[in-house]
VMD Tcl script that draws the C-alpha trace (Angstrom):
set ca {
  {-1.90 21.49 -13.01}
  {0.97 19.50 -10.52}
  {-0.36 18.77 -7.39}
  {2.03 17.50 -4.67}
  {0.70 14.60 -2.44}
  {2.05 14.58 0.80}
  {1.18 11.89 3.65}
  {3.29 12.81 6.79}
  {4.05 9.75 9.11}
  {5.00 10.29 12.57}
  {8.72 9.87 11.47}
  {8.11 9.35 8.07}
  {6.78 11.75 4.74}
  {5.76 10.06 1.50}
  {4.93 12.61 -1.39}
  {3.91 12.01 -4.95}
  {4.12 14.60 -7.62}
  {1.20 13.95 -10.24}
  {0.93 15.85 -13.24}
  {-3.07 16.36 -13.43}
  {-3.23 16.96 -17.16}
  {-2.93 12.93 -17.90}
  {-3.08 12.04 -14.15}
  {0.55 10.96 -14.70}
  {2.76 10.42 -11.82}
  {6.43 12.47 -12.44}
  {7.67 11.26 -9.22}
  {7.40 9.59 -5.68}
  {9.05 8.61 -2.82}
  {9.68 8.69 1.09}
  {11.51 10.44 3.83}
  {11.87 7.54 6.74}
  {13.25 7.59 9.97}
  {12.96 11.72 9.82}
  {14.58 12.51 13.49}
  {17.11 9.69 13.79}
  {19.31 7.36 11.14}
  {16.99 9.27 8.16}
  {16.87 7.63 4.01}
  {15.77 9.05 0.89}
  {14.17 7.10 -1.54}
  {13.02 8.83 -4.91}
  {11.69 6.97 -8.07}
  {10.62 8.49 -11.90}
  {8.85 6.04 -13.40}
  {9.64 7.57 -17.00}
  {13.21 7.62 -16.17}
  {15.03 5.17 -13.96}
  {18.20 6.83 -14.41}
  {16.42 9.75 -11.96}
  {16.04 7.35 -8.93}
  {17.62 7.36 -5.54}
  {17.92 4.23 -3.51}
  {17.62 4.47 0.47}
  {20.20 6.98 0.63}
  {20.96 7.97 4.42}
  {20.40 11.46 4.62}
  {20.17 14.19 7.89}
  {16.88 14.62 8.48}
  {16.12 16.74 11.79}
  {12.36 17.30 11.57}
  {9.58 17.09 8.55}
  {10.42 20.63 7.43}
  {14.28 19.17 6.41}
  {12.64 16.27 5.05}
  {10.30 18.23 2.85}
  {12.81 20.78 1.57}
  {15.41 17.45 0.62}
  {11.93 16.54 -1.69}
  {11.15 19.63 -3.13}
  {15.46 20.08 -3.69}
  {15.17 16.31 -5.57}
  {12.08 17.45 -7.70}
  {14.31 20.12 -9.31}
  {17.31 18.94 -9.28}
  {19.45 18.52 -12.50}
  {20.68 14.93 -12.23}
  {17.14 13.68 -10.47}
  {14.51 16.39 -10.88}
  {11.20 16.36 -13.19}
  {10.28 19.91 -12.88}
  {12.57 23.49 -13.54}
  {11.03 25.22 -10.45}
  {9.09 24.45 -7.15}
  {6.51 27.61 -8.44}
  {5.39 24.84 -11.04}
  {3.67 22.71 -8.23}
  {-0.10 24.01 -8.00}
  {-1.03 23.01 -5.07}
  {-0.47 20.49 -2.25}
  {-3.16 17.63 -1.03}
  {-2.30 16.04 2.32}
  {-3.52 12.53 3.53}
  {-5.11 13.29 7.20}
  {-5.96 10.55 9.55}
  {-8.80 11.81 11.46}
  {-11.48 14.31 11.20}
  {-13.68 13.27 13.54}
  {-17.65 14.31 13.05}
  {-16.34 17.57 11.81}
  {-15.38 16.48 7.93}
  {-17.23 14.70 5.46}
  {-15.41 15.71 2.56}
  {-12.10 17.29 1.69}
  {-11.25 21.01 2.86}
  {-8.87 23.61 2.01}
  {-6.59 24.13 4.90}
  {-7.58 27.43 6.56}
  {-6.85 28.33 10.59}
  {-10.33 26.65 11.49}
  {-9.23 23.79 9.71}
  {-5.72 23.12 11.60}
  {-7.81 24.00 14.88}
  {-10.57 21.02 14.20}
  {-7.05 19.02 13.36}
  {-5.92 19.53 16.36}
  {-9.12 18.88 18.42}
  {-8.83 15.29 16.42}
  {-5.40 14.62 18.19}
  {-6.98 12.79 21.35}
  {-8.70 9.89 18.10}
  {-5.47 10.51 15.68}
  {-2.87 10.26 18.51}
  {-0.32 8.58 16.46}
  {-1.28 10.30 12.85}
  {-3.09 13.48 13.22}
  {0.06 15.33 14.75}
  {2.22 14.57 12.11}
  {-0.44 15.48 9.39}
  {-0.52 18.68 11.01}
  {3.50 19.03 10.83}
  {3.43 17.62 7.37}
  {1.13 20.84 6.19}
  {2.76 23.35 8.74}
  {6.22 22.30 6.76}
  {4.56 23.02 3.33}
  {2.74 26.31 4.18}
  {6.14 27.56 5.56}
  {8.56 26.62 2.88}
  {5.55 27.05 0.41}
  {3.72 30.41 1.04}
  {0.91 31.18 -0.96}
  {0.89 27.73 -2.29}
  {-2.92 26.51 -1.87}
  {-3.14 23.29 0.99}
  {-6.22 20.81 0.93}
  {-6.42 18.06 3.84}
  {-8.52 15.04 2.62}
  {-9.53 12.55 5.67}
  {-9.49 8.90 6.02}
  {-12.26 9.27 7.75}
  {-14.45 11.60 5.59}
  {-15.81 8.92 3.57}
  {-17.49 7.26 5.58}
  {-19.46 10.03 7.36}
  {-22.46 8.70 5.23}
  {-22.72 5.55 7.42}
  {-26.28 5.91 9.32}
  {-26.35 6.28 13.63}
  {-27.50 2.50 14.20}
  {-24.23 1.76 12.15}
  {-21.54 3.93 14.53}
  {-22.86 3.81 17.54}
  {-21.68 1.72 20.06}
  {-23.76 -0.11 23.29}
  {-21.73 2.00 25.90}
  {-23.19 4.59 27.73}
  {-24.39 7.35 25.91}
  {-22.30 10.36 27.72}
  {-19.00 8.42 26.24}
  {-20.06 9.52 22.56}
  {-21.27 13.10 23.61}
  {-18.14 13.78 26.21}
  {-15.52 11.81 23.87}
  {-16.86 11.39 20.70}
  {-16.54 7.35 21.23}
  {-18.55 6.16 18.03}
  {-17.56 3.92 14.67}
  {-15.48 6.40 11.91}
  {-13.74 3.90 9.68}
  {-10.92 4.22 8.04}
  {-9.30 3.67 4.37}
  {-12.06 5.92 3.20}
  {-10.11 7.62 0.03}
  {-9.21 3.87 -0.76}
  {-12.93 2.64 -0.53}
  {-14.16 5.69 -2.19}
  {-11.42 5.03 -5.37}
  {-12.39 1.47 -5.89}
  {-16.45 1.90 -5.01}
  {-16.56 4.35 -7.79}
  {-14.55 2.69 -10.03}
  {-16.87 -0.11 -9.85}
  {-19.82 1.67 -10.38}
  {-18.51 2.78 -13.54}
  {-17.43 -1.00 -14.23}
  {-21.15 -1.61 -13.37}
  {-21.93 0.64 -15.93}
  {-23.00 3.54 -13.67}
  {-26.60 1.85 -12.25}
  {-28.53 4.50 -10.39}
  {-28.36 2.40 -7.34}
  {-25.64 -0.14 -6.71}
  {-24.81 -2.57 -3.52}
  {-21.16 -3.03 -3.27}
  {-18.73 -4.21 -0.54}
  {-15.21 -3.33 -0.75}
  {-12.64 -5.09 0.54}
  {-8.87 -2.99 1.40}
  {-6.78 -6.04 2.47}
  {-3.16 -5.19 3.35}
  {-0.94 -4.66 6.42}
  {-4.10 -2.73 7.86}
  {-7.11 -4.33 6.39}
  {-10.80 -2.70 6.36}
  {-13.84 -3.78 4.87}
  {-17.10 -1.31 4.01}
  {-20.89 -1.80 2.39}
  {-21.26 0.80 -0.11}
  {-25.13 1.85 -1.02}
  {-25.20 4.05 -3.97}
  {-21.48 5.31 -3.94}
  {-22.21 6.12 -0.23}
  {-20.68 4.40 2.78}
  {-23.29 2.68 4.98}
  {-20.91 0.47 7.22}
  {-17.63 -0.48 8.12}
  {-15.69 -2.58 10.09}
  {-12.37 -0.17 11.55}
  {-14.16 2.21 14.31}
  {-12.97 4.67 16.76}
  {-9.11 3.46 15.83}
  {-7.91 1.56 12.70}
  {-7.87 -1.62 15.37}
  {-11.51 -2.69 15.30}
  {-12.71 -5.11 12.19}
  {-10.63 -8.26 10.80}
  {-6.94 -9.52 11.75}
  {-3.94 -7.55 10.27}
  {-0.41 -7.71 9.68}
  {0.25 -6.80 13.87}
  {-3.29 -5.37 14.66}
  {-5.65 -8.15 16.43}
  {-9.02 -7.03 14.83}
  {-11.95 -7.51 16.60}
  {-11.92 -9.51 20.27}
  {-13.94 -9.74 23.08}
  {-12.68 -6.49 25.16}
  {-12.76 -8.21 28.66}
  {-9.74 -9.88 26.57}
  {-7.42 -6.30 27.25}
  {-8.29 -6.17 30.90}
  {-7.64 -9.92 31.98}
  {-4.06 -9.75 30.02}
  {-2.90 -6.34 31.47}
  {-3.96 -8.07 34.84}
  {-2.45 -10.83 34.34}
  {1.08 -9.31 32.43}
  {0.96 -6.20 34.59}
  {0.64 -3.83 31.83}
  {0.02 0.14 31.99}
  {-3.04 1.04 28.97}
  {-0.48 2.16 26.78}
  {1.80 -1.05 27.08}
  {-1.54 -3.38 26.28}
  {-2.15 -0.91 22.97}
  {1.18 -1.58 22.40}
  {0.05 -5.40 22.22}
  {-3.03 -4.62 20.18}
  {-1.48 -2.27 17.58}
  {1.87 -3.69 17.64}
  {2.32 -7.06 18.20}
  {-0.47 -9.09 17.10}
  {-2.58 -10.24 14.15}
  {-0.12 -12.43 11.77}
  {2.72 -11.14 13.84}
  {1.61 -12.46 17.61}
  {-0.20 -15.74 16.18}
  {3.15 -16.99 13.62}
  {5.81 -14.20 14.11}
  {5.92 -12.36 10.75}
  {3.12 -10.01 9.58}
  {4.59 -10.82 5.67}
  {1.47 -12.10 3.88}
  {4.13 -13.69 1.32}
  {6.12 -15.43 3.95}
  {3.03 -16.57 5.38}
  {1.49 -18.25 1.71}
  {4.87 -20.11 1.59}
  {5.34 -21.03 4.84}
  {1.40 -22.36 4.38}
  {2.01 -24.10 0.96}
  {5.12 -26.06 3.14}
  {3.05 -27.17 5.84}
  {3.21 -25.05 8.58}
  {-0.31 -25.03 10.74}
  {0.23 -21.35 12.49}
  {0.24 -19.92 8.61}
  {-2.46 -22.30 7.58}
  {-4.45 -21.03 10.50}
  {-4.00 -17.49 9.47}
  {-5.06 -17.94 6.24}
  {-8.27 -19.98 7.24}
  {-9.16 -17.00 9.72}
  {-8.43 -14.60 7.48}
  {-11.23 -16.09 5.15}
  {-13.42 -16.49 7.63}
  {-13.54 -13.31 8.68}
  {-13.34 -11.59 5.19}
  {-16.76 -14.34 4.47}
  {-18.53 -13.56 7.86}
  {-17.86 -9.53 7.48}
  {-19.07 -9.50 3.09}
  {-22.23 -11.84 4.26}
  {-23.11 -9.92 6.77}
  {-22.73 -6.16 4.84}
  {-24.61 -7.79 2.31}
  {-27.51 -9.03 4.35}
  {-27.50 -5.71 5.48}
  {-28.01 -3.78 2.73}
  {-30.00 -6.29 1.68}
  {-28.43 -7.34 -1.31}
  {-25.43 -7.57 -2.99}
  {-23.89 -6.45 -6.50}
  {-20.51 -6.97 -6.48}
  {-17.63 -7.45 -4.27}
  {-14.05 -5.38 -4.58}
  {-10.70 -7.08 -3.70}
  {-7.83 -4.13 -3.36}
  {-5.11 -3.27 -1.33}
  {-1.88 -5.30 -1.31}
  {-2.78 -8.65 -0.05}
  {-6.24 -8.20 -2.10}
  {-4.86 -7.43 -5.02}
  {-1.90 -9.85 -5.07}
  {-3.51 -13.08 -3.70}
  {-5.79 -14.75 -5.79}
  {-5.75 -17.70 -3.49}
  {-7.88 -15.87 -0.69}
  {-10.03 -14.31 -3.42}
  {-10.64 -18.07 -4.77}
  {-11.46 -19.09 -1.17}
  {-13.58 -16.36 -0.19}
  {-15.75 -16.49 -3.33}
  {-15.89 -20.82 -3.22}
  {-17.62 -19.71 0.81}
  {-20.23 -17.63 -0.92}
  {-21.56 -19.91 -3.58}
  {-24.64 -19.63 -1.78}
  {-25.06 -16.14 -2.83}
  {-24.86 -17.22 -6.24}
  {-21.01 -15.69 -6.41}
  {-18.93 -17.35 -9.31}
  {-15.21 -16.53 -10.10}
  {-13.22 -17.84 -13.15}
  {-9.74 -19.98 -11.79}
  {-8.08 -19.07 -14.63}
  {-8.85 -15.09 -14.94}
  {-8.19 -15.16 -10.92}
  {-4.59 -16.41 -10.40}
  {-3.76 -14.24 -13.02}
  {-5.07 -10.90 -11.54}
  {-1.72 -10.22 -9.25}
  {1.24 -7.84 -9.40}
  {-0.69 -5.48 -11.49}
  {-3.53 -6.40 -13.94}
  {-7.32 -5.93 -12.37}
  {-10.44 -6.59 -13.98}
  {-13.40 -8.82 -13.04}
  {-13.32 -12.52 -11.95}
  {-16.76 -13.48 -11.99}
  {-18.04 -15.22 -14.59}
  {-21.15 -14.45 -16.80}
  {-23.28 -16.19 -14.54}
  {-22.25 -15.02 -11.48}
  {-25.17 -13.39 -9.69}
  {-22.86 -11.04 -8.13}
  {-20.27 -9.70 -10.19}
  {-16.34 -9.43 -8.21}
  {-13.66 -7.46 -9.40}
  {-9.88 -6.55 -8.44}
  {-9.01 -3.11 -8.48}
  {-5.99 -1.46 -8.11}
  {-6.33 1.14 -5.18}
  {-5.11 4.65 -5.69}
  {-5.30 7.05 -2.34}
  {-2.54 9.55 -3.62}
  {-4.50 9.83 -7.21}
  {-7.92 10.54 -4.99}
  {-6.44 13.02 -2.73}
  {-5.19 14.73 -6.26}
  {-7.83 14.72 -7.81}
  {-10.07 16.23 -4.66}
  {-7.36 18.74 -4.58}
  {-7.44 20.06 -8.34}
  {-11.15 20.40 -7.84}
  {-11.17 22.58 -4.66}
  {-8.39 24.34 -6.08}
  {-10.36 25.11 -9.38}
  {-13.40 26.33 -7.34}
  {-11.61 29.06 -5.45}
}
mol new
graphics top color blue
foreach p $ca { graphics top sphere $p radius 0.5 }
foreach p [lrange $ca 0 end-1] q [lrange $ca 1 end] { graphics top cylinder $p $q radius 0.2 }
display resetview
């Protein structure tokens, strides 16, 4: 079985094509800039001579964009299968699904309607999910669709955990309550690390997706029972240009103050903080070198950055009371040992203990665990894989119909 993974940006469409038999990936790439100055990218990792490099390409609308993939994956010069009829099916990454999914669906009307209904929580994403799979059922009748939700995962998490101290009305009128994000990430690596735990009937695990958005969720028994992102991926721990967590009478003294409409101050918030508004560059690389020469802004990123990740694992963990085993993933968590090394050295108290040596090398594409033997809580880096997830969920709806 192929199964296409599609994740449809707001001007953007990433796909993967995975073959399911060995859970291989034939090929992947990216539409960007669909609408305006648009470029292809398109890799084969079995054959380099197959890839396309940032070429600028017309683009008018997500449709276009999907038929220049589906055109590249059989091409003659760049293609890695003889006809689109070979792809099985088609798995699609989708934001937000509210209170209404808890698991992945195959894309009915029903479906697309309680997509829609999500817009007003997804405003950004949701919409172009919904384009993304409108695109694929019309230049791919028949072709079975399955939407699998960021959110979904963490549907688990228990009503003292996503509630919020506002009036009550908010959550029945709106829906205002904690949803989480990264959930097909934190489900990859949570179950992964059961297995590395050698599949223990119950299991207390916080995993930690650290990137350009960052998240951070207690895991009891494979199930989600916190996390720090809420109604919006902006709630939980500085990011690349998202602030995190802050006191909200913060957003009304500054728009005050600056004269800003709502949207201009989420703007701010989304946009132009975290790393970006505290040292002007939301690279975690350019920060670590700018620390290593001496520069305090970077330093001070990196020593709230380990604060937080410290105060948010010690906390999960006192909250499930107890603790097996931490998960590092994500770009910045799988590529930096130094905030690993830090992080771990602040909960000594727990009885966590990392080996230096196995640590700093666990980057750019090993994982494997860094604890040591004695470590009462064992800590692992895993290499996240949303597109496999989605995939997989896909194959086994489609196999049940």
């Amino acid at each position: 079985m192929k199964i296409l993974v599609v994740n449809a940006g707001s001007s953007s469409l990433k796909y993967q094509l995975i073959d399911m038999e060995n859970e291989s990936v034939l090929a992947k790439g990216n539409c960007e800039q669909i609408g305006t100055e648009s470029t292809f990218t398109h890799k084969v990792p079995a054959d380099e001579t197959k890839n396309i490099k940032a070429l600028p390409m017309e683009m008018q609308d997500h449709a276009a964009a999907l038929k220049i993939v589906l055109d590249t994956l059989v091409d003659a010069e760049h293609g890695v299968i003889g006809s689109v009829k070979e792809i099985d099916a088609v798995g699609h990454r989708v934001l937000h699904g509210g209170e209404k999914f808890s698991g992945s669906v195959l894309v009915d009307d029903k479906v697309e309607e309680a997509i829609k209904e999500c817009f007003d929580l997804g405003p950004l994403h949701n919409p172009a999910n919904l384009t993304g799979i409108k695109a694929c059922q019309a230049i791919m009748p028949g072709v079975p669709q399955v939407a699998v939700f960021d959110t979904g995962f963490h549907q688990t998490m228990p009503d003292y955990a996503y509630m919020y101290a506002l009036p009550y009305e908010y959550y029945e009128k709106y829906g205002i309550r904690r949803y989480g994000f990264h959930g097909t990430s934190h489900r990859f690596v949570s179950k992964k690390c059961i297995e590395l735990l050698g599949n223990p009937e119950h299991s207390k695990i916080v995993t930690c997706h650290l990137g350009n958005g960052s998240s951070i969720s207690a895991v009891v028994d494979g199930k989600c029972f916190d996390t720090t992102m809420g109604v919006t991926p902006l709630e939980g721990i500085m990011m690349g240009t998202r602030c995190g967590s802050i006191d909200p009478a913060i957003v009304p003294i500054i728009m005050k103050k600056e004269g800003l409409t709502p949207d201009e101050m989420d703007t701010v918030m989304n946009k132009k903080s975290g790393m970006l508004g505290l040292c002007g560059t939301s690279d975690n690389r350019t920060i670590e070198s700018r620390a290593k020469e001496g520069d305090e802004r970077a330093k001070l990123i990196e020593s709230m950055l380990c604060h937080q990740l410290t105060k948010y694992i010690g906390g999960f963990a006192a909250a499930m009371g107890g603790l097996d085993a931490i998960v590092f993933t994500g770009g910045i968590g799988e590529n930096n040992p130094q905030y690993r090394d830090r992080v771990c050295d602040q909960l000594k108290f727990m009885g966590v203990e990392i080996n230096y040596e196995i640590n700093d090398k666990l980057k750019r594409g090993p994982e494997g665990e860094i604890s040591t033997p004695n470590s009462k809580v064992k800590v692992f880096v895993i290499c996240t894989n949303e597109e496999l997830m989605i995939a997989r969920d896909t194959k086994e709806i489609v196999e049940a119909l």
